[in-house]
BAMINU-999147 format. One record per residue (C-alpha): x, y, z; residue number from 0. Coordinates in steps of 0.5 Angstrom, whole numbers, plus 500, padded with zeros to 3 digits. Last residue first. Layout:
BEGIN
+-----+-----+-----+-----+
|  px |  py |  pz |   n |
+-----+-----+-----+-----+
|   X |   Y |   Z | NUM |
...
+-----+-----+-----+-----+
//
This chain:
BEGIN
+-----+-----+-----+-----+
|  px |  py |  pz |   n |
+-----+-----+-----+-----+
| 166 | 515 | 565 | 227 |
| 169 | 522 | 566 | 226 |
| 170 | 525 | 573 | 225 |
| 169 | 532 | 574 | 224 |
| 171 | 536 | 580 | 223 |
| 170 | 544 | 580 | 222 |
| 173 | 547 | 586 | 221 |
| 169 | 553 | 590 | 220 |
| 172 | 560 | 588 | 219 |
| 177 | 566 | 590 | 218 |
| 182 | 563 | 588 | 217 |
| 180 | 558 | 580 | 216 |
| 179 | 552 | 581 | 215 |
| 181 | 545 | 577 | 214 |
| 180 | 538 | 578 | 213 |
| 179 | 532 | 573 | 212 |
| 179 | 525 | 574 | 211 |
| 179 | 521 | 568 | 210 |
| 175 | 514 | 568 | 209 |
| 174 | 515 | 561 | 208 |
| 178 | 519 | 557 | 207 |
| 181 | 526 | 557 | 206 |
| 184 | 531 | 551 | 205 |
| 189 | 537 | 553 | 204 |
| 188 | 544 | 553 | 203 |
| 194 | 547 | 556 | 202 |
| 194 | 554 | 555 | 201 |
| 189 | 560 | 558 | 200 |
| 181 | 558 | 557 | 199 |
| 176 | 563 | 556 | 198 |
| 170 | 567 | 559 | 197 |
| 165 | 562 | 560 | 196 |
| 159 | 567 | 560 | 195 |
| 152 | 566 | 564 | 194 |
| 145 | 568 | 563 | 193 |
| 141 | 568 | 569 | 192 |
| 138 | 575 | 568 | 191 |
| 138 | 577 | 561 | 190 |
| 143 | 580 | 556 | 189 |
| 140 | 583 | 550 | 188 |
| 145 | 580 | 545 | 187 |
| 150 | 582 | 540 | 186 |
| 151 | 589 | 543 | 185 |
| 151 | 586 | 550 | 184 |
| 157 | 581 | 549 | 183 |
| 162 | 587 | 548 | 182 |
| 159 | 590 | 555 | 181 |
| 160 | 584 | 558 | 180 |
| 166 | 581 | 555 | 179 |
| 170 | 589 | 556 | 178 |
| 167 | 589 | 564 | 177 |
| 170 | 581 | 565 | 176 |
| 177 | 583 | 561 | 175 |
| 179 | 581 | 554 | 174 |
| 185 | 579 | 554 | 173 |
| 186 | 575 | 560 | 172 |
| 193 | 575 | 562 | 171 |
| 190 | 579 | 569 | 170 |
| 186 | 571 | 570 | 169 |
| 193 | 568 | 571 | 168 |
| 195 | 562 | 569 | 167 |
| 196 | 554 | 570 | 166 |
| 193 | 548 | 565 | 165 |
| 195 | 541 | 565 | 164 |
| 199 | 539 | 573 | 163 |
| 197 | 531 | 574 | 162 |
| 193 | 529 | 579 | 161 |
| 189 | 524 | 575 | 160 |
| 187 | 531 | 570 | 159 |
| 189 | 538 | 573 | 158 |
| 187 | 544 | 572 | 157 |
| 189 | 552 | 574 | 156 |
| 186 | 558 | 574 | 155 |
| 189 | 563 | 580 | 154 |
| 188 | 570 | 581 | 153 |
| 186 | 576 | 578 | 152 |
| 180 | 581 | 576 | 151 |
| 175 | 578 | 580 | 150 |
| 169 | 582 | 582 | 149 |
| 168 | 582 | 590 | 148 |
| 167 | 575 | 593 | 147 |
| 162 | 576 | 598 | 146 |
| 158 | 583 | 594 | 145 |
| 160 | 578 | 587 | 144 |
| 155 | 572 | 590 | 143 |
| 159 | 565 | 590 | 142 |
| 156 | 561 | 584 | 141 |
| 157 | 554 | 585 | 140 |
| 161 | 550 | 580 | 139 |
| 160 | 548 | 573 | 138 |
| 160 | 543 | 568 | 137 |
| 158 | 545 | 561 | 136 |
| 158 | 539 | 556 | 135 |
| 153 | 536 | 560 | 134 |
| 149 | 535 | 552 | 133 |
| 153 | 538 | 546 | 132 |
| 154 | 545 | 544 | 131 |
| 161 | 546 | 543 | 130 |
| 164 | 542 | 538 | 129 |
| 157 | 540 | 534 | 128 |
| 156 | 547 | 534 | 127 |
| 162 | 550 | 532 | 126 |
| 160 | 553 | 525 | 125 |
| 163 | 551 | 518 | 124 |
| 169 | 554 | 515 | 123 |
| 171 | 548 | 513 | 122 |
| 177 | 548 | 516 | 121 |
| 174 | 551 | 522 | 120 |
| 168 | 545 | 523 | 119 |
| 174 | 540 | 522 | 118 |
| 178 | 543 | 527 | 117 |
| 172 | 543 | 533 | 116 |
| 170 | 536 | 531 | 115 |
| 177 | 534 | 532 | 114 |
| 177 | 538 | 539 | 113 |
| 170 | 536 | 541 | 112 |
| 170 | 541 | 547 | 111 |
| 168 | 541 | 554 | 110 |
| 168 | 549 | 557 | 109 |
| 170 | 547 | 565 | 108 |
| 167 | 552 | 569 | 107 |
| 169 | 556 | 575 | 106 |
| 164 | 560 | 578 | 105 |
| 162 | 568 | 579 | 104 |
| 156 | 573 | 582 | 103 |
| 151 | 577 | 580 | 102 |
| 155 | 582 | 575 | 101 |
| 151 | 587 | 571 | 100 |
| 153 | 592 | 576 |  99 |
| 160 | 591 | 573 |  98 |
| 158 | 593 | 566 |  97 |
| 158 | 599 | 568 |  96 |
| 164 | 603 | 566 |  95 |
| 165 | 598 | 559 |  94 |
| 158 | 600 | 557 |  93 |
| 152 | 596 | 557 |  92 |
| 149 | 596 | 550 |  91 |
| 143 | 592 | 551 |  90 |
| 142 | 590 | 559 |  89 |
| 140 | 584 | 564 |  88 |
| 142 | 585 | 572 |  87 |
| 144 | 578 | 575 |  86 |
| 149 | 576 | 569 |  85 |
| 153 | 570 | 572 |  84 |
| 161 | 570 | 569 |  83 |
| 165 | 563 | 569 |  82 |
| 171 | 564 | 569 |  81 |
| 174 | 558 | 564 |  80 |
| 177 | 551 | 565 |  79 |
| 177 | 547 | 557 |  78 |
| 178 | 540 | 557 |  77 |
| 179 | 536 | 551 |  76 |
| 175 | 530 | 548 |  75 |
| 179 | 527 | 541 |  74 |
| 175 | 521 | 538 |  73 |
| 169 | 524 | 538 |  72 |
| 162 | 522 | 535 |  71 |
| 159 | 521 | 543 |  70 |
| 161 | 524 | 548 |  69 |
| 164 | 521 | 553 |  68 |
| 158 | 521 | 560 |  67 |
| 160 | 526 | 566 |  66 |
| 161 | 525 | 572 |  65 |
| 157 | 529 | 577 |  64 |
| 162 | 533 | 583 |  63 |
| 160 | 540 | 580 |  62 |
| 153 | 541 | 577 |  61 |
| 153 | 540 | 570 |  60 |
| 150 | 545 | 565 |  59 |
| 148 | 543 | 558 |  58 |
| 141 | 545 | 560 |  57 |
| 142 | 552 | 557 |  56 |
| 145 | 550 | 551 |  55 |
| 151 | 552 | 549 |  54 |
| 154 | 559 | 546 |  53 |
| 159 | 561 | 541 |  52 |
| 163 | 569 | 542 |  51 |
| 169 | 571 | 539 |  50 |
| 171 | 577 | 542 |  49 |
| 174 | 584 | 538 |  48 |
| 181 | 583 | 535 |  47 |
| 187 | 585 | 541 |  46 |
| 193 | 581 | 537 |  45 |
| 194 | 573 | 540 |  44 |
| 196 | 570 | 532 |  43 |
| 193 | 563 | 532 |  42 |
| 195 | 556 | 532 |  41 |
| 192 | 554 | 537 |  40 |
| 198 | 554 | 542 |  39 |
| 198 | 561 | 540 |  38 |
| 192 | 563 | 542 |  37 |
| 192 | 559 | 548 |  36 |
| 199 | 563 | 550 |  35 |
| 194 | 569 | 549 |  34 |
| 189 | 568 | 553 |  33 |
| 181 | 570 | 551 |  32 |
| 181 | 566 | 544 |  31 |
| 175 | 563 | 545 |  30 |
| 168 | 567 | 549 |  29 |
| 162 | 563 | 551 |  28 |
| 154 | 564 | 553 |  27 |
| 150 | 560 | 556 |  26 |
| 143 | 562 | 557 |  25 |
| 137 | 562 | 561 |  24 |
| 140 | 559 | 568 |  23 |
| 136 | 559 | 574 |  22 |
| 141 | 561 | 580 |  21 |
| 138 | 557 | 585 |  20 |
| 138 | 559 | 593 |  19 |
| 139 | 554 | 598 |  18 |
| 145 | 558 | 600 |  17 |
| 152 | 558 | 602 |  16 |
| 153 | 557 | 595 |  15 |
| 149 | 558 | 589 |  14 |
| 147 | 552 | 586 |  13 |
| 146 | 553 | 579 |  12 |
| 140 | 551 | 575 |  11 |
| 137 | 548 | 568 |  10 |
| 129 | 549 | 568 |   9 |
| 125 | 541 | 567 |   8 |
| 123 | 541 | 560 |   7 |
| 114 | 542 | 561 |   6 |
| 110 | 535 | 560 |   5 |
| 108 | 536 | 552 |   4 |
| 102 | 539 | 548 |   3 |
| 103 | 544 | 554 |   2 |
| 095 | 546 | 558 |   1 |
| 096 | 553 | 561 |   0 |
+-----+-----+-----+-----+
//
């Protein structure tokens, strides 16, 4: 097969205690899943169906990179999420066997151009330039669900320059991981290498150049990043 164009290097995982790589196909990410973040956002926590955005695949950021500022923004927040990676593809999952498409989890950091955000809501305009821009998913390892079992707790905390920003439970999470899968594939045909950024509790604040952040969730590796 001859490319009019050299082909793009396939964005990848590391996928720990292996010299393994999980090929990453699609990023797909939930808002709205904790309920003290909700309202922090200015939104009424009630149970509505999940509200999903996605990312590009190449926006991934392996752990320990730094990471440019964005440009166009003013106000670049931290987001840090359970990070779901899809082994098993399937439309239509249900809730009972969602599970079985689970490979493993990471932690993840949703970064977010907050002011861009806002002003895509007031004018009731996609989310795309907010979410989707270039390294804007920083990721960590996946450790495999048969080492780590599926993750139903624990917790989910991040710190900016050693200084406490968010700190929660993964049972306060709205929306289960087998409720996001199955809800997930009813929109879309789930896919091996597809991850799922699973929401963000309160405590999202903005960072700037030469900040150093640090967040984990029990169970899984430690993601560090540093802004320049």
């Amino acid at each position: 097969m001859k490319y009019a164009l050299p082909p793009f290097a396939l964005p990848t995982v590391e996928v720990a205690g292996t010299d393994e790589r999980f090929a990453v196909h699609r990023i797909y990410c939930v808002g709205r899943n904790y309920a003290d973040h909700v309202r922090e956002m200015g939104s009424d926590p009630k149970r509505d169906p999940p509200i999903f955005f996605s990312k590009p695949a190449d926006a991934v950021v392996a752990n320990g990179a730094p990471v440019p500022y964005p440009s166009q923004t003013k106000n670049l927040h931290h987001e840090i999420e359970l990070v779901v990676a899809i082994g098993r593809g399937g439309r239509d999952i249900p809730v009972a066997g969602a599970l079985e498409h689970v490979f493993g989890y990471a932690v993840g950091n949703d970064l977010t151009r907050r002011d861009l955000q806002h002003a895509a809501k007031n004018a009731g305009a996609p989310w795309d330039v907010a979410k989707g821009f270039d390294q804007s998913a920083p990721v960590t390892a996946i450790r495999r669900a048969a080492d780590v079992g599926h993750l139903a707790s624990g917790s989910i905390w991040l710190e900016v320059n050693g200084e406490p920003r968010q700190r929660s439970d993964l049972t306060e999470m709205i929306w289960s991981v087998p409720e996001i899968v199955a809800a997930l594939s009813a929109f879309f045909e789930l896919q091996p290498g597809d991850l799922v950024f699973t929401g963000t509790p309160a405590g999202v604040g903005s960072v700037v150049r030469g900040d150093s952040i640090v967040g984990g969730i029990e169970g899984l590796d430690t993601l560090r990043t540093t802004i320049v």
